[in-house]
C-alpha positions in Angstrom: -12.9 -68.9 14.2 -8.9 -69.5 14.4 -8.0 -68.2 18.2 -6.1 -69.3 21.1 -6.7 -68.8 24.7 -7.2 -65.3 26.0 -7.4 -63.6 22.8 -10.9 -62.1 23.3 -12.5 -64.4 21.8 -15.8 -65.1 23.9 -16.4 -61.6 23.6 -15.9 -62.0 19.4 -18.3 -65.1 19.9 -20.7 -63.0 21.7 -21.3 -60.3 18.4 -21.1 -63.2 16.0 -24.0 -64.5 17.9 -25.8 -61.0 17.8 -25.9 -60.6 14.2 -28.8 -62.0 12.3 -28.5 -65.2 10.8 -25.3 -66.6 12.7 -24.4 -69.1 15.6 -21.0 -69.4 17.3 -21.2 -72.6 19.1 -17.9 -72.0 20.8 -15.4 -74.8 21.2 -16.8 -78.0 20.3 -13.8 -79.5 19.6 -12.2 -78.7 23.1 -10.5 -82.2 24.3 -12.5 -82.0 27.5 -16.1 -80.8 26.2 -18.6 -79.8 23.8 -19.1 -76.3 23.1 -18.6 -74.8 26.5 -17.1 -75.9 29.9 -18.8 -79.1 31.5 -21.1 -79.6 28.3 -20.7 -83.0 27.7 -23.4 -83.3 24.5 -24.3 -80.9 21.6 -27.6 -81.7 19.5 -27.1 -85.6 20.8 -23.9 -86.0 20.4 -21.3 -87.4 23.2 -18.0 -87.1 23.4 -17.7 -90.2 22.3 -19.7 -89.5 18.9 -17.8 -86.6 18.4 -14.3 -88.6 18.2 -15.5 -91.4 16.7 -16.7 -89.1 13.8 -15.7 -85.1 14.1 -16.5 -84.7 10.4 -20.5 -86.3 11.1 -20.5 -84.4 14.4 -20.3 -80.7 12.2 -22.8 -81.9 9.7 -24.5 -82.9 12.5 -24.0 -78.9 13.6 -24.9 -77.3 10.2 -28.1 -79.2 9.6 -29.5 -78.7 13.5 -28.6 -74.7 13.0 -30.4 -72.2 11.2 -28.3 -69.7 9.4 -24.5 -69.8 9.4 -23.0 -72.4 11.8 -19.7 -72.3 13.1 -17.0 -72.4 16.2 -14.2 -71.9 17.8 -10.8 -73.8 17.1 -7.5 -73.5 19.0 -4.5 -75.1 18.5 -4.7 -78.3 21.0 -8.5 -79.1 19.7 -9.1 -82.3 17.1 -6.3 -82.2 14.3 -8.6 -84.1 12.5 -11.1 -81.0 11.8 -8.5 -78.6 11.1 -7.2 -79.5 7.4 -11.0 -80.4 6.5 -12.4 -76.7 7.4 -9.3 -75.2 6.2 -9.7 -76.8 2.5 -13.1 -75.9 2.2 -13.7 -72.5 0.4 -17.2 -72.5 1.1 -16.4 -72.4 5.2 -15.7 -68.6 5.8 -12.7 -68.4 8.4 -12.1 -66.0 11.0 -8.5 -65.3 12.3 -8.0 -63.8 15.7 -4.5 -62.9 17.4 -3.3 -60.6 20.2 -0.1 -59.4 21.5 1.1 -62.9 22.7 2.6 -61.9 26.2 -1.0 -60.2 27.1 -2.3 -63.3 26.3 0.3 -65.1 28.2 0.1 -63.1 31.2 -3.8 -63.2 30.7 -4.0 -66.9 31.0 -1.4 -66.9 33.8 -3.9 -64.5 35.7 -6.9 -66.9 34.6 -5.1 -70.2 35.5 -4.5 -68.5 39.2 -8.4 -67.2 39.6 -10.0 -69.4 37.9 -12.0 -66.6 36.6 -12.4 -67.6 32.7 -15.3 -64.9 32.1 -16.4 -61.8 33.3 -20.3 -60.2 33.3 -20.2 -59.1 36.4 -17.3 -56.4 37.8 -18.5 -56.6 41.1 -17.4 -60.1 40.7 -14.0 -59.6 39.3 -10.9 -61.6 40.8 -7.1 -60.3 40.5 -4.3 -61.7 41.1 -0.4 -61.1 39.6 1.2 -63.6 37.5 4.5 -64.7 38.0 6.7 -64.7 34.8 8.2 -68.0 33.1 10.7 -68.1 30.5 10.4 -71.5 29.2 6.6 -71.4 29.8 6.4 -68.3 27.6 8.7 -69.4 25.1 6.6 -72.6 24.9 3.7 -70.5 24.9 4.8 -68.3 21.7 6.1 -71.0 19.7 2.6 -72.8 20.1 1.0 -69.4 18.5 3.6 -69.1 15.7 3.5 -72.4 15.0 -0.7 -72.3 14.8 -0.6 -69.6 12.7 1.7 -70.5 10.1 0.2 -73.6 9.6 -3.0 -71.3 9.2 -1.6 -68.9 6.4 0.1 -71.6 4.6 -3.4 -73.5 4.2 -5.0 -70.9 2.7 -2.0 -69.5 0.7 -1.8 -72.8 -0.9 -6.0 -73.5 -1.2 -6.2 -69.7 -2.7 -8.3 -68.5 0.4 -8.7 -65.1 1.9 -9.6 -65.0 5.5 -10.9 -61.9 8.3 -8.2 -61.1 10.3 -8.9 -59.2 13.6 -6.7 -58.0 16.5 -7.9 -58.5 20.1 -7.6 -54.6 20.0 -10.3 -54.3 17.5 -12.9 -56.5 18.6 -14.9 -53.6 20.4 -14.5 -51.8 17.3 -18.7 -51.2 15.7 -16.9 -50.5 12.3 -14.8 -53.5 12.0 -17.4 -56.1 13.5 -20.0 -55.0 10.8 -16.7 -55.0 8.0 -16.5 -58.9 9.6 -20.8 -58.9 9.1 -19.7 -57.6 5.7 -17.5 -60.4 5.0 -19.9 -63.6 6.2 -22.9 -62.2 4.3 -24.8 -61.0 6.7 -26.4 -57.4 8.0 -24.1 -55.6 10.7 -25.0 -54.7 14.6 -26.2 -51.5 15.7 -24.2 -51.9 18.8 -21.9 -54.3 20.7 -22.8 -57.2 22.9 -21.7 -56.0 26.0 -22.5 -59.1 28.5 -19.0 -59.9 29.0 -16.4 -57.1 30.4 -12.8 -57.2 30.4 -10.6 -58.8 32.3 -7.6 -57.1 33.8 -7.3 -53.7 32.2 -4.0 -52.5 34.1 -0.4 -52.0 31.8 0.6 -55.1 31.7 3.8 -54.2 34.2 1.7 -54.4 37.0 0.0 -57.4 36.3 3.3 -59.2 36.5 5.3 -60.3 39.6 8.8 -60.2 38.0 8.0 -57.3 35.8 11.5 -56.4 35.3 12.8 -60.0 34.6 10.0 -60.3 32.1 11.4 -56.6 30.4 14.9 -58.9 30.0 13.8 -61.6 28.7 11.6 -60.5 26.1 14.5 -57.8 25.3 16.9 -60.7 24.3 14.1 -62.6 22.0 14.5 -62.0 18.4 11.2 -60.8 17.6 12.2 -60.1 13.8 14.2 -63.2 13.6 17.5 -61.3 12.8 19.6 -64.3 13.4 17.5 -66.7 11.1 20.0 -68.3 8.3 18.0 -67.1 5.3 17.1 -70.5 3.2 15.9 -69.4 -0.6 16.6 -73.5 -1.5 13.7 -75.2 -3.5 12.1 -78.0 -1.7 13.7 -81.2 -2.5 12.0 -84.4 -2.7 12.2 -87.4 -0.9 14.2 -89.2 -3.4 13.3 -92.2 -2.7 13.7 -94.1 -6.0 18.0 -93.6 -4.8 17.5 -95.6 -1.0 19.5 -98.2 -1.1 18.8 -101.4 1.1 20.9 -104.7 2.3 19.4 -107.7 1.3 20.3 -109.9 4.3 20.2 -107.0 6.9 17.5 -104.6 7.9 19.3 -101.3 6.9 18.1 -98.8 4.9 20.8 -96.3 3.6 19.4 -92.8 2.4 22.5 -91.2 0.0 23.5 -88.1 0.2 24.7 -87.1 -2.8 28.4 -86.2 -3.0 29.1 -87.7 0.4 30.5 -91.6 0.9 28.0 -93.4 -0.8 30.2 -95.7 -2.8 31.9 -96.7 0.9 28.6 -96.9 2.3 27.0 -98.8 -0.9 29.9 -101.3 -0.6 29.9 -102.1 3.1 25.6 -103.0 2.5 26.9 -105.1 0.1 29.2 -107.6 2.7 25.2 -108.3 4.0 24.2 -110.3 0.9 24.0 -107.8 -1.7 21.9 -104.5 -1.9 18.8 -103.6 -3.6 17.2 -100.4 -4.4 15.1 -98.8 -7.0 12.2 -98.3 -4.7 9.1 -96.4 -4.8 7.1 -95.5 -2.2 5.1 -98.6 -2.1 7.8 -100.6 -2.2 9.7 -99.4 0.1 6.8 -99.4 2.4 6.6 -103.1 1.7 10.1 -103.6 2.4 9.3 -102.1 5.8 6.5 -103.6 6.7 8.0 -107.3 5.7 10.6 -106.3 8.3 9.2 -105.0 11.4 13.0 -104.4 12.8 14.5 -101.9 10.8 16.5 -99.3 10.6 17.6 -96.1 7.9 20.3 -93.8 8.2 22.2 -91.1 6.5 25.7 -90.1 6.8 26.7 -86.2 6.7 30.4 -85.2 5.1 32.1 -81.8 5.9 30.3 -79.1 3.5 33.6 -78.6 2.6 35.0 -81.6 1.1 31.6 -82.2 0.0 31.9 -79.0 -2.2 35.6 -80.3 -3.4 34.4 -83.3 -4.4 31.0 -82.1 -6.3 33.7 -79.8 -7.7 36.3 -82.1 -9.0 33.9 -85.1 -9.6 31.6 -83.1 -11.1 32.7 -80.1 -12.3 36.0 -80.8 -13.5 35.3 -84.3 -14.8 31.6 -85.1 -14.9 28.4 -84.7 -16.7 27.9 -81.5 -16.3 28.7 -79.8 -19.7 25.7 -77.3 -20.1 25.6 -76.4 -16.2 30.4 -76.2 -16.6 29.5 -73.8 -20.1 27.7 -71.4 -18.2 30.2 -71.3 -15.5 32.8 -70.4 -17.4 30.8 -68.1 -19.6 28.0 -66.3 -17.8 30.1 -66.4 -14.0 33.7 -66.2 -15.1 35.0 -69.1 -13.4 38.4 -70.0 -13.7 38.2 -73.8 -15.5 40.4 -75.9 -17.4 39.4 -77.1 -20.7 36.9 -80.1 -19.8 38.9 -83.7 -19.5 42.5 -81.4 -18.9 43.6 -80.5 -15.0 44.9 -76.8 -13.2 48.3 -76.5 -13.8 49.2 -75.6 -10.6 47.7 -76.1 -6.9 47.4 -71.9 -6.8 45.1 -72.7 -10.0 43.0 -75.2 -8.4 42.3 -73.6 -5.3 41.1 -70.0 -7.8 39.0 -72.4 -8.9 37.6 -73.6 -6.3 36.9 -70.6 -4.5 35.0 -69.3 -7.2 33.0 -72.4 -7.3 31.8 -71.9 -3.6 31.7 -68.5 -4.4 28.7 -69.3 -7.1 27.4 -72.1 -4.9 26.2 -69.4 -2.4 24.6 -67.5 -5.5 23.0 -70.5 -6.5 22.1 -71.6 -3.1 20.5 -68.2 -2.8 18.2 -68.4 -6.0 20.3 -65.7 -7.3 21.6 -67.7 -10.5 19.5 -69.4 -13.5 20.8 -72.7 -13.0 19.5 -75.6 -10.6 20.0 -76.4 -7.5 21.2 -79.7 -8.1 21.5 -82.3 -5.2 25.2 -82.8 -5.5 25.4 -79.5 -4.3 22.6 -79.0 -2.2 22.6 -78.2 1.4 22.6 -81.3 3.2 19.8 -79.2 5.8 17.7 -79.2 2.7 18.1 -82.9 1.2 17.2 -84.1 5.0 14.1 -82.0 4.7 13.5 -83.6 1.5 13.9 -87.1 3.2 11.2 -86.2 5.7 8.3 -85.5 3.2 8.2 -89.6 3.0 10.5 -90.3 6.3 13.7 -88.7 8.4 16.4 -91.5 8.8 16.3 -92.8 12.3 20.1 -92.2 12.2 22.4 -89.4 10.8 26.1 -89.9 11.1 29.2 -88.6 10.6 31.8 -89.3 8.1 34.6 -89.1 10.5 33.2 -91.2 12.6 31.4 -93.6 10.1 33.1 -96.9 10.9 31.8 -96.3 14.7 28.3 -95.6 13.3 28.3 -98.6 11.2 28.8 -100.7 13.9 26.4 -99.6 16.2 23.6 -99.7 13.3 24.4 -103.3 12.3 24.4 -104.0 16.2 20.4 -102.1 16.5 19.8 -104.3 14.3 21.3 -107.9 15.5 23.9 -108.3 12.6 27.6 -108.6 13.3 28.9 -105.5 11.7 31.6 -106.1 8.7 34.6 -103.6 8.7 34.7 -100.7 5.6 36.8 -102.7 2.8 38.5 -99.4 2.6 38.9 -96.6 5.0 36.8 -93.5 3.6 39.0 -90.6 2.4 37.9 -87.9 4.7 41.1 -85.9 4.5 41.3 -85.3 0.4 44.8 -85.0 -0.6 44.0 -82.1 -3.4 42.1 -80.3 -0.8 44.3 -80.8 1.8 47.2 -79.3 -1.0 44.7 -76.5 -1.1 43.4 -75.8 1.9 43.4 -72.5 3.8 41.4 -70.1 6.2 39.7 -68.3 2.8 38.4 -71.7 1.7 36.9 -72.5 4.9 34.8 -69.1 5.0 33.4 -69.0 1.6 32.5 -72.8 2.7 30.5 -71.5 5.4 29.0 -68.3 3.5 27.9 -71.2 1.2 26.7 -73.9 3.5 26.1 -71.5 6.8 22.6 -73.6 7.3 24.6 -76.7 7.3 27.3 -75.4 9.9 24.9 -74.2 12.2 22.2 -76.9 11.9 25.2 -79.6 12.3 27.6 -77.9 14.2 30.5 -78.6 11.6 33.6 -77.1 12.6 36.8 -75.8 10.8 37.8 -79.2 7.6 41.4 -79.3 9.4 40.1 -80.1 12.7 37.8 -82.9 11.7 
């Protein structure tokens, strides 16, 4: 069972264990104990066992239990256990959420009682909790976070699993669909030992009820503000890293960016290398302990101009420049000839960041190729095999260049030539409508970077 803290689910584990044939054994992967509070062993086991070995410690479980075995797992319990269960189709999963500020407040009231279950009412404890932005915020990014993890486990294993709402849980019907689901015969009635906790609106269970109302009024509970991102996953690209051989830096190219300024400075430690794979660059890591990689961003701007010009205008791209002029109707000069005019260029170019933000947005038949490629998504790429320890800037590159060959003990050589960050065909070009169709193209890489207008880099 998938839950989190006060989401019902002692009472779930309460009917699981009254149907026929099945045995909840609650949380034995809690950090703190086995199964159930203070319950240090389960079937022999220590505590010990169990983390020297989780994955012996539930066959350990399934053999000593007759029937169908299982537990609970929250978000904080052994990592270890999770993508194990998760890939195997033969383990049935069971998915509970609730509303996460009643489970919030609920743990709040829990946390300030110590009252974890109730059986008896005459026993019950109250108390108000007190309302905490960050806490809560902390609180529902832990849930979201659990649970996409969850549903992208099973969407990529091809799994189905039984979802149920804290709401439904004292629902007959839906426990014996759940029956239904693991195989087994239904209940004739509910397990009714444990009674719930705190049944007022949820208003007057909390101190600051009305700063709570502001608060959750100003989250974005549909995401409205999200940046839509319909780029494919890049990867790592490793085989392009590009190391100094007498220095322990580690450039990861961005491509369309400085690398040929970048390249050439490496190059004043010895010479460079590159061509890795993964193993070899591992190796190359591992044969020097004190490393480090890096990046360097350019405006999404001038990187469009020059994957535009360089590219475009005057590279390899023949197929991808035949359909641009064909199937989108962009303005281009006859391949190896130039714009006539500045006015012509800059047509041209708009309607290249025009189709960029098509392309970007899967809404084109052509790829998504790295020279154009949102720098937000290439560093994602990066990160499948590892993020560079640095990213800098362009503008600011010689001043990051230093300070990386200082990290790493070397006395840092000055760029042969200064890096052309201010493009003199752009700059010819440049104006307020360039800037926004930039942004409507690359508005992940504004706002993840915080890139501001080209003229006042």
């Amino acid at each position: 069972m998938f839950a989190a803290m006060r989401t019902g689910s002692n009472f779930l584990e309460a009917n699981l264990n009254a149907m026929q044939g099945v045995t909840c054994h609650g949380e034995v992967f809690n950090p703190t104990f086995i199964g159930k509070s203070n319950q240090m062993e389960f079937m022999g086991l220590s505590l010990a066992d169990r983390a020297a070995d989780p994955m012996a410690f539930i066959r350990t479980m399934r053999a000593g239990t007759q029937g169908l075995s299982g537990f609970r797992y929250f978000h904080d319990h052994d990592p270890r256990v999770f993508d194990a269960v998760l890939e195997d189709p033969l383990c049935a999963k069971i998915i509970l959420t609730r509303n996460p500020i009643e489970s919030y407040v609920s743990l709040k009231i829990a946390q300030q009682t110590g009252q974890w279950k109730l059986t008896n009412v005459n026993k019950i404890k109250t108390a108000q909790a007190h309302f905490d932005r960050a806490e809560f915020e902390a609180h529902l990014t832990d849930l979201q976070d659990f649970q996409v993890k969850i549903m992208h486990g099973l969407q990529v294993t091809g799994q189905a699993a039984f979802y149920i709402d804290y709401d439904d849980i004292n629902d007959l019907d839906v426990l014996n669909g759940l029956a239904a689901f693991l195989g087994v015969a239904g209940l004739e009635s509910l397990d009714n030992s444990l009674k719930k906790q705190n049944p007022e609106e949820i208003s007057q269970k909390v101190l600051n009820a009305d700063e709570m109302e502001r608060v959750l009024s100003r989250l974005d509970r549909f995401n409205l503000a999200r940046t839509p991102n319909f780029e494919p996953r890049r990867a790592p690209m490793v085989p392009g890293f590009v190391a100094a051989r007498q220095a322990p830096l580690l450039y990861m190219p961005i491509k369309s960016g400085p690398v040929v300024d970048v390249t050439r400075w490496l190059e004043r430690f010895g010479g460079v290398e590159g061509d890795f794979t993964q193993k070899t660059l591992r190796q190359w890591k591992r044969a020097r302990p004190v490393h480090r990689s890096f990046t360097v961003l350019r405006h999404p701007l001038a990187r469009a101009h020059e994957t535009f010009v360089a590219q475009i205008l005057n590279g390899p791209f023949r197929e991808i420049r035949n359909q641009l002029a064909k199937v989108y109707k962009l303005p281009l000069p006859d391949l190896g000839e130039t714009y006539p005019d500045s006015k012509a260029h800059r047509d041209g170019f708009l309607a290249f960041l025009k189709w960029v933000k098509l392309n970007l947005s899967g809404q084109t038949g052509v790829r998504v190729d790295a020279h154009w490629a949102s720098q937000a998504a290439i560093l994602q790429g990066f990160a499948q095999f590892q993020s560079p320890d640095v990213v800098l800037r362009e503008d600011r590159l010689a001043e990051g260049l230093a300070f990386l060959a200082a990290e790493v003990g070397k006395t840092p050589p000055e760029i042969a030539d200064p890096c052309p960050v201010f493009d003199d065909t752009l700059a010819s070009i440049y104006d307020a409508g360039l800037e926004e169709a930039a942004r409507d193209a690359y508005a992940r890489d504004y706002i993840a970077f915080g890139f501001q207008d080209w003229r006042k880099v």
